[in-house]
NUTOR-902023 format. One line per field, with one value per residue: chain; residue number from 1; x, y, z of N, C-alpha, C, O in turn. Coordinates in nm, 4 decimals, padded with zeros to 6 digits, m for minus. Atoms other than C-alpha are relative to their C-alpha. Layout:
unit (A ...)
pos (NUM ...)
n.x (X ...)
n.y (Y ...)
n.z (Z ...)
ca.x (X ...)
ca.y (Y ...)
ca.z (Z ...)
c.x (X ...)
c.y (Y ...)
c.z (Z ...)
o.x (X ...)
o.y (Y ...)
o.z (Z ...)
This chain:
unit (A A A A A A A A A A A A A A A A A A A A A A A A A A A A A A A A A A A A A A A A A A A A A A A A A A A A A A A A A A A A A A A A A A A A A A A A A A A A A A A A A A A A A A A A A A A A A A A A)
pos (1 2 3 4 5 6 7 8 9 10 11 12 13 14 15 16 17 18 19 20 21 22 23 24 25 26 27 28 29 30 31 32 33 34 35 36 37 38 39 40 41 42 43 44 45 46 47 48 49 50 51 52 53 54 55 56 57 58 59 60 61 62 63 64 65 66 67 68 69 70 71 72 73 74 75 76 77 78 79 80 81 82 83 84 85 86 87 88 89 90 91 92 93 94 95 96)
n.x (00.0836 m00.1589 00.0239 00.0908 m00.0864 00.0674 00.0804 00.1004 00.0767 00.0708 00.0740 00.0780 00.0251 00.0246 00.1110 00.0079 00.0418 00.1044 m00.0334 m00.1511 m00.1175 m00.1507 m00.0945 m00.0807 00.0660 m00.0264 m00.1113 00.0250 m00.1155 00.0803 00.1346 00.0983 m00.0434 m00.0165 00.0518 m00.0341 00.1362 00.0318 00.1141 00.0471 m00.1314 m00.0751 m00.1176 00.0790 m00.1390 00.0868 m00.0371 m00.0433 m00.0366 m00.1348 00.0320 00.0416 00.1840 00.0438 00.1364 00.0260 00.0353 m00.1027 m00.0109 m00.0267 m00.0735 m00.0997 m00.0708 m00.1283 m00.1325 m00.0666 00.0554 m00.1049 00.0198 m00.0878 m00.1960 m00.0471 00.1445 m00.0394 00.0497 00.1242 00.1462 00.0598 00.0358 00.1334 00.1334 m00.0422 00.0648 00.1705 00.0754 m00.0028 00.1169 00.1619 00.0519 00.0080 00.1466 00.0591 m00.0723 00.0685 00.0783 00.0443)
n.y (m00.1167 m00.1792 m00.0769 m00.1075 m00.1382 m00.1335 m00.0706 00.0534 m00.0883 m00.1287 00.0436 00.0625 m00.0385 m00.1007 00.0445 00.0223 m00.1364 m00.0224 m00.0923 m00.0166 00.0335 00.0518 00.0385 m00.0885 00.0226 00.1530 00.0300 00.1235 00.0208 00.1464 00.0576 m00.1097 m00.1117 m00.1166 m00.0727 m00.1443 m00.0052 m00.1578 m00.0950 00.0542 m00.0490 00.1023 00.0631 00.1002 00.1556 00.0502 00.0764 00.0605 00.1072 00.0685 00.0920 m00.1484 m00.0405 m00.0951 m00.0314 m00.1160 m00.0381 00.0098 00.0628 m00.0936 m00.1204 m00.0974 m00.1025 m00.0102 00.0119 00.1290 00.0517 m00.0015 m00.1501 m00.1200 00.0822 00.0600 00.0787 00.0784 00.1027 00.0771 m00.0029 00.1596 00.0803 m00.0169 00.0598 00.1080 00.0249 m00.0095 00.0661 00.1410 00.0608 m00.0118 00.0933 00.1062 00.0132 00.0478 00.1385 00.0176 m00.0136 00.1635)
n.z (00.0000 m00.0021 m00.0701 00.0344 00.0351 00.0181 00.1371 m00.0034 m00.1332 00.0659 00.1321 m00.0186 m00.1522 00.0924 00.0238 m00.1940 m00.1301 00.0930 m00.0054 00.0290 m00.0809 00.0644 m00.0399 m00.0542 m00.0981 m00.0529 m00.0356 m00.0646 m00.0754 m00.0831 00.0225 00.0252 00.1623 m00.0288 00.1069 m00.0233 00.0781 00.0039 m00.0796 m00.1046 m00.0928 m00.0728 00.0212 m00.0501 m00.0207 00.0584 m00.0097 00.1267 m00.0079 00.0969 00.1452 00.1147 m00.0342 m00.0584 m00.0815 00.0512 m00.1023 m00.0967 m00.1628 m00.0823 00.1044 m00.1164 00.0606 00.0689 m00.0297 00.0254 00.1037 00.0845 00.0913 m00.0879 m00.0054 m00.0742 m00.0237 m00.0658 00.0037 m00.1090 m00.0124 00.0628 m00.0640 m00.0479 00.0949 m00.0212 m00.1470 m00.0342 00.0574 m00.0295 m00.1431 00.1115 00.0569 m00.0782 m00.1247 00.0718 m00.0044 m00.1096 m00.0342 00.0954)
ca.x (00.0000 00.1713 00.1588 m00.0967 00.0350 m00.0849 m00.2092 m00.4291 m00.5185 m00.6429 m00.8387 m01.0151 m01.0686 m01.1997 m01.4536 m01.5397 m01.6617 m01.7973 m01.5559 m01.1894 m00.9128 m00.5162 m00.2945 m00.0939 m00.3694 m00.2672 m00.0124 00.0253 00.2320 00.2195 m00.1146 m00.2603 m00.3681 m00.3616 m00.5741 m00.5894 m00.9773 m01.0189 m01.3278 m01.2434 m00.9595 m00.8180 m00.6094 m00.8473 m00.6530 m00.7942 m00.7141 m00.5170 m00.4364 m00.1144 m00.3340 m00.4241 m00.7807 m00.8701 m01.1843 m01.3834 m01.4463 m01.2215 m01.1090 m01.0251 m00.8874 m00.5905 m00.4657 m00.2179 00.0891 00.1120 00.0112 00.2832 00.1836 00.3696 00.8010 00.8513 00.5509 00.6175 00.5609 00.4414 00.1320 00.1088 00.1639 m00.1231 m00.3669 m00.2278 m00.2930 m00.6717 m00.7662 m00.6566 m00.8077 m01.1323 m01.1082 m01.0143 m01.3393 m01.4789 m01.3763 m01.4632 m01.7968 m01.8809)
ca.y (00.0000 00.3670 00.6135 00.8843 01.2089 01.5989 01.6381 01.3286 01.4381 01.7340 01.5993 01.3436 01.5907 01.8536 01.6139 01.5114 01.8632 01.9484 02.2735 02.3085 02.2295 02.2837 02.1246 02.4056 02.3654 02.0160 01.8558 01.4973 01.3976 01.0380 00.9225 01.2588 01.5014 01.8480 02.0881 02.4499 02.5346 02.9315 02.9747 02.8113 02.9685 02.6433 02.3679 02.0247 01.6775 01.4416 01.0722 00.9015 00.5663 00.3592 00.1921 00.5508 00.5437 00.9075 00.9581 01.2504 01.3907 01.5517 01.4018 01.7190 02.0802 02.2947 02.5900 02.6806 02.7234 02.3482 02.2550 02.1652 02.5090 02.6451 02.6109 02.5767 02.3286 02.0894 01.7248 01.5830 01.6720 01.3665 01.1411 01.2962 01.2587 00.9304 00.8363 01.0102 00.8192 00.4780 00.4902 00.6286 00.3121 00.0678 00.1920 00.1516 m00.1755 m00.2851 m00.2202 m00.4844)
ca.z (00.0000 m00.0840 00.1154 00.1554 m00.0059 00.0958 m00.2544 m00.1961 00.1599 00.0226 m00.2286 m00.0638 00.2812 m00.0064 m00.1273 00.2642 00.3809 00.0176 m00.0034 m00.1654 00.0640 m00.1181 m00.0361 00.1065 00.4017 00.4993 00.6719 00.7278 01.0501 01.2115 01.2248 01.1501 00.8854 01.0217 00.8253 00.8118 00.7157 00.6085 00.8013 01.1306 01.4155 01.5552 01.3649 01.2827 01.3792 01.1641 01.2344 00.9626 01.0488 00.9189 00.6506 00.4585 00.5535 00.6881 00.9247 00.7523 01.0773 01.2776 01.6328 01.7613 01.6647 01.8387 01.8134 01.5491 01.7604 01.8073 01.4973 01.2334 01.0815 01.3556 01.2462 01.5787 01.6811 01.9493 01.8258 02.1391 02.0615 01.8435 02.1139 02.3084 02.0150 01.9711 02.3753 02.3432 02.0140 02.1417 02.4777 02.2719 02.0795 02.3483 02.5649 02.2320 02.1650 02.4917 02.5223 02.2207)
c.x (00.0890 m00.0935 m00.0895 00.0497 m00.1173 m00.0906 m00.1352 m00.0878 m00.0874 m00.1137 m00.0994 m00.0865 m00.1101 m00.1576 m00.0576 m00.0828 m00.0290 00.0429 00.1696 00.0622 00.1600 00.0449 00.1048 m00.1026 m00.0059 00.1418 m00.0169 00.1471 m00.0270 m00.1197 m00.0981 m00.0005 m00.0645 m00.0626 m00.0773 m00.1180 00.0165 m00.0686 00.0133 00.1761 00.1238 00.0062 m00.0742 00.1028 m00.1265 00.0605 00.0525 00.1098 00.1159 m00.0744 m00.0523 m00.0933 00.0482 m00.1520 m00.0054 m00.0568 00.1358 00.0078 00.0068 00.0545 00.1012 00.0355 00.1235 00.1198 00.0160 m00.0573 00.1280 m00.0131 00.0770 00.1885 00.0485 m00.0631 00.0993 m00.0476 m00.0014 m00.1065 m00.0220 m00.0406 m00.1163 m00.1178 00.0315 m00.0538 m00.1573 m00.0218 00.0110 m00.0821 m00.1216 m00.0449 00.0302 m00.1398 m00.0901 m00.0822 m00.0442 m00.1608 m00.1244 m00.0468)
c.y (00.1243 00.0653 00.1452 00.1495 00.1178 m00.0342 m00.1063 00.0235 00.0887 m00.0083 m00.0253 00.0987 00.1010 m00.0550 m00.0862 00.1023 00.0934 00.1711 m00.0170 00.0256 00.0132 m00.0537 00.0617 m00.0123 m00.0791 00.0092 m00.1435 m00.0382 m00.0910 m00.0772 00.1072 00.1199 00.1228 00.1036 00.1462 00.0412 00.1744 00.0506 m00.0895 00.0844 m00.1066 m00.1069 m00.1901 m00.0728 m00.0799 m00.1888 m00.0615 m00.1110 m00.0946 m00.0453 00.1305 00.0539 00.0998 00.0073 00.1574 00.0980 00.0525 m00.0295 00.1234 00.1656 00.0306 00.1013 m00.0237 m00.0265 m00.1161 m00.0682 m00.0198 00.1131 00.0660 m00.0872 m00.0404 m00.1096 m00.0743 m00.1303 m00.1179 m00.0092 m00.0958 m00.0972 00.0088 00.0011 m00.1719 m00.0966 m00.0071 m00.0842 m00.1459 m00.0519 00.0358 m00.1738 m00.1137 m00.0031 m00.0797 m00.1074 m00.0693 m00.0184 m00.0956 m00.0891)
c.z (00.0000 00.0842 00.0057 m00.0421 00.0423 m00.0782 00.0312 00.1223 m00.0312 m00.0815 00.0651 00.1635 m00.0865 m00.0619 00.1555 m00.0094 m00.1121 m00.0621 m00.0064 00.1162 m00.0464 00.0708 00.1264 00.1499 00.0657 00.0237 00.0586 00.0747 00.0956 m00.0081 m00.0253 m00.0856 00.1148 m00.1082 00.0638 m00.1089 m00.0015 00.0765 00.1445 00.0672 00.0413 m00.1737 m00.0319 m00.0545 m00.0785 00.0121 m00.1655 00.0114 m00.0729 m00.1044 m00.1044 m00.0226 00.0725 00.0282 m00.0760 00.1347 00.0981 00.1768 00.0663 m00.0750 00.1192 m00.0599 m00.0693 00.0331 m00.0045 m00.0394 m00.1097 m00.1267 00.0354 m00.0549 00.1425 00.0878 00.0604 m00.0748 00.1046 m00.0091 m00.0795 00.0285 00.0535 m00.0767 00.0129 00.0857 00.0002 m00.0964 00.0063 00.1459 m00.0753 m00.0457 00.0987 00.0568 m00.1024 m00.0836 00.0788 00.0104 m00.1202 00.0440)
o.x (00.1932 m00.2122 m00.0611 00.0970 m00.2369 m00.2040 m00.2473 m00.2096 m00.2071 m00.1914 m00.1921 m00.1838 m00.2157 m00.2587 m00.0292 m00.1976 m00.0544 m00.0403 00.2388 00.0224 00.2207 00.0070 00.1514 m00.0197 m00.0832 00.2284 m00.0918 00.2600 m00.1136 m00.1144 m00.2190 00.0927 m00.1560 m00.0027 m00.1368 m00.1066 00.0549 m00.0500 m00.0913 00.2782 00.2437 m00.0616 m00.0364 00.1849 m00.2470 00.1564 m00.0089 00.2262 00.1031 m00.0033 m00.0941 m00.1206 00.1522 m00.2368 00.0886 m00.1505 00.2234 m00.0743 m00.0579 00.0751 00.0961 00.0503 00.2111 00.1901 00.1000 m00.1226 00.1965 00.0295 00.1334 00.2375 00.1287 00.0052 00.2162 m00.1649 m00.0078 m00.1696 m00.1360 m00.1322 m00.1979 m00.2258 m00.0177 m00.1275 m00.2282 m00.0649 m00.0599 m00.1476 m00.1807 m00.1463 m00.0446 m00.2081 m00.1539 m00.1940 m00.1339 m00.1886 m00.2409 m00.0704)
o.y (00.1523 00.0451 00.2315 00.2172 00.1019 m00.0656 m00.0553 00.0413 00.0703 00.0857 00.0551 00.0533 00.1139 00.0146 m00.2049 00.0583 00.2085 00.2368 m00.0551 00.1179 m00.0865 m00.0437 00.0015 m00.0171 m00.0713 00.0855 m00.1698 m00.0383 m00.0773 m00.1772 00.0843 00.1878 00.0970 00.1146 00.1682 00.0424 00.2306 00.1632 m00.1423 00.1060 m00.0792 m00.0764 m00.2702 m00.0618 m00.0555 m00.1954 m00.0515 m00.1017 m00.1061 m00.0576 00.1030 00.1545 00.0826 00.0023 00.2351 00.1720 m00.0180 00.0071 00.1198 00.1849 m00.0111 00.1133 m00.1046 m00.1023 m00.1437 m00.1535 00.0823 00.1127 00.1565 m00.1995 m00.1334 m00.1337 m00.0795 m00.1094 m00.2386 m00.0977 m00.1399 m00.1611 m00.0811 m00.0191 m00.2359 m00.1875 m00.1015 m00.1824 m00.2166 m00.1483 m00.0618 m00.2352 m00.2079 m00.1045 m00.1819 m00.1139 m00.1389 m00.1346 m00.1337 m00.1875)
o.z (00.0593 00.1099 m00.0774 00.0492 00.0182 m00.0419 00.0337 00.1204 m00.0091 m00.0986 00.0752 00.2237 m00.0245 m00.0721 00.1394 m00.0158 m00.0767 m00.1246 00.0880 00.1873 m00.0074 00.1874 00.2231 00.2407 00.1611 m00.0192 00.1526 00.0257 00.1821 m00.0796 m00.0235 m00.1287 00.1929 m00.2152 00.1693 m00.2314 00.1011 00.1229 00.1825 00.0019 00.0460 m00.2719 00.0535 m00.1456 m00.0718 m00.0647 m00.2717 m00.0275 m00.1948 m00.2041 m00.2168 m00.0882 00.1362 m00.0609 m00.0927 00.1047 00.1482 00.2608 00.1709 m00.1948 00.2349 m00.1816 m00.0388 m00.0336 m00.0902 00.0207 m00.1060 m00.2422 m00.0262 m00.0428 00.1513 00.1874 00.0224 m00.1059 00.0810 00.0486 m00.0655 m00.0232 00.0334 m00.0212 00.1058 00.0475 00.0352 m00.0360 m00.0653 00.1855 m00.1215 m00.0126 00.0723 00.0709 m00.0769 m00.1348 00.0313 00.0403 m00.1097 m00.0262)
């Protein structure tokens, strides 16, 4: 399986939410696409799983600064998405 590129991020997030997305508005880092909407303040995390499937929904938003928008962005914050969307899906999981 190849790997999910921006351009396709973009694409497919673009037809998602029914409203052009470039590229230049994305950022894919670890398990997550990072996207930078015109009409919104904060930063939406978008799960994007090792297999290249993206959830059209975003898990969460953050502010810009630590967002890989920011040059100096902390990437910790990956782990802590990371952390929340696995306990999410363990409870998830669980309750089967």
């Amino acid at each position: 399986m190849s790997k999910l590129t921006v351009k396709q991020a973009a694409y497919w997030i673009s037809e998602a939410w029914g409203r052009p997305i470039g590229p230049g508005r994305c950022r894919l880092r670890g398990n997550w696409l990072f996207v930078k909407d015109p009409n919104e303040n904060d930063i939406d995390c978008i799960h994007n799983p090792k297999g290249g499937d993206i959830w059209g929904e975003p898990w969460t938003n953050i502010p810009e600064k630590l967002s890989p928008f920011n040059p100096d962005w902390d990437k910790s914050i990956l782990k802590t998405l990371d952390d929340e969307i696995s306990e999410y899906l363990s409870r998830y999981e669980s309750e089967d």
